[in-house]
N, C-alpha and C positions, 0 to 999 in steps of 0.2 A: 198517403194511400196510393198504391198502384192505379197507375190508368184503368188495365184493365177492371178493376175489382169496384171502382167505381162505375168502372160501364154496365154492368153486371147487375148492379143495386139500381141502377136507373132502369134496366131492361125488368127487373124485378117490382120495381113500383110501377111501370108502366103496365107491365100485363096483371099486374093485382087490382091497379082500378077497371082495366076494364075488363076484369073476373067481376069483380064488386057491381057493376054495372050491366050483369047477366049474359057479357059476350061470351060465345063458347070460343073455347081455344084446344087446337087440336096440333100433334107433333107426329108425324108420318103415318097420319091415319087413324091415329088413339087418341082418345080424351087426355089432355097432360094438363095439369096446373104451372101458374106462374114457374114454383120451383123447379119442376122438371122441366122446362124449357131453357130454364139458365143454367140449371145441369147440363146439360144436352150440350150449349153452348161452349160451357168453361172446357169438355172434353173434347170437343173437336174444333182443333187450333189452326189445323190443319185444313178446314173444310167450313161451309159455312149452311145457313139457311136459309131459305126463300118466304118471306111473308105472302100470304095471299088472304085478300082482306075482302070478306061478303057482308054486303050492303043490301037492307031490307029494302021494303020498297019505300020507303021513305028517306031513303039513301044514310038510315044509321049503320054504321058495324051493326053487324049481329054474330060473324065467327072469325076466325083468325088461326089460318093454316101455316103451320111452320110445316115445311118442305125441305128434304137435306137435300146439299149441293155440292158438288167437286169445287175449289179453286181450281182456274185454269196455272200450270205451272211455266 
């Protein structure tokens, strides 16, 4: 199995539990599921994303902003 294609499936079980676990996840501004965020990934190879991760007040996740980003070249 490709490196990448396995990284893919991890990035994919990772934001499926905590979809399952009612965190919201959001991909430049819109609501996206696990899938579309590893969409998003697999298409820009070239470029990357920024996690930004919000903490209730009892310091759990509660959302999970994917932010696109330039690689510096």
């Amino acid at each position: 199995m490709p490196e990448d294609t396995k990284e893919f499936q991890e990035l994919f079980r990772e934001l499926s539990g905590y979809e399952k676990k009612g965190v919201y996840i959001e991909l430049e501004g819109k609501p996206a599921s696990p899938t579309q965020i590893v969409q998003a990934h697999m298409l820009r190879e070239d470029s990357g994303y920024m996690r930004d991760y919000v903490l209730n007040e009892k310091g759990d996740l509660k959302a999970l902003y994917f932010n696109h980003i330039e690689k510096e070249q």
